[in-house]
C-alpha angles and dihedrals in degrees: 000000000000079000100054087045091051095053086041101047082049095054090052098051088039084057097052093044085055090048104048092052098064115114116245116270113256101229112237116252091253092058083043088050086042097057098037095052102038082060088045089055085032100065096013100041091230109203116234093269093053089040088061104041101040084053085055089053085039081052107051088039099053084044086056092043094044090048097053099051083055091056095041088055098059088038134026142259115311124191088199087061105039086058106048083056092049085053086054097049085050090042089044088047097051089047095052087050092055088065106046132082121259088261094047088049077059102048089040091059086052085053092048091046097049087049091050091049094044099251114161111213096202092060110081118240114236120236111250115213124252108295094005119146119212098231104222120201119208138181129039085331094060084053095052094053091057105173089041105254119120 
């Protein structure tokens, strides 16, 4: 019996081990289109066309990205290639633009900014107090706090 709990007992742990050193999964670029554009309806109320063709933009874009990491993995790092993509986020940018209203340009560049800056927008933003300044750390500094607490 103390045989058959100790193989067990090693499968077990053996399993787990297994288990824990999967990579994570990369996330396909629909599920990429999906989430940028659910947070995109979510905080610009996107009607049914823009919904559509700003997930076709969100789309090609995530393929490319996707793409590239692939790449980069294999290969290496590649400056080429970083910036073609950084072309196609611009060129993306620009296209969604052209099919928004005026208010929702506004509310975009807020989304581009937050993004740029590492804002989650799942994570709720906590209320300052009347004439309370958010300290913002930058430089190499801003990079070592990671999660933003000091």
């Amino acid at each position: 019996m103390k045989k058959f709990l100790s193989a067990l007992l090693l499968f077990i742990i053996t399993a787990v081990a297994a288990i824990a050193q999967q990579p994570p999964k990369m996330p396909t670029p629909e599920e990429l289109a999906r989430k940028n554009v659910e947070e995109l309806e979510t905080r610009l109320k996107l009607s049914p066309t823009q919904k559509s063709v700003i997930y076709n933009y969100a789309y090609n874009l995530a393929k490319e990205q996707i793409a590239l990491g692939k790449k980069q993995q294999a290969s290496g790092y590649n400056d080429e290639e970083m910036s073609k993509l950084y072309r196609l986020n611009n060129e993306t940018n620009k296209n969604i633009k052209a099919v928004l209203k005026p208010e929702q340009i506004v509310e975009f560049d807020k989304v581009i900014e937050d993004r740029l800056n590492g804002v989650d927008p799942t994570k709720k933003k906590k209320k300052k107090k009347k004439g309370e300044e958010e300290e913002k750390v930058v430089g190499i500094e801003g990079l070592k706090l990671g999660s933003g607490t000091p």
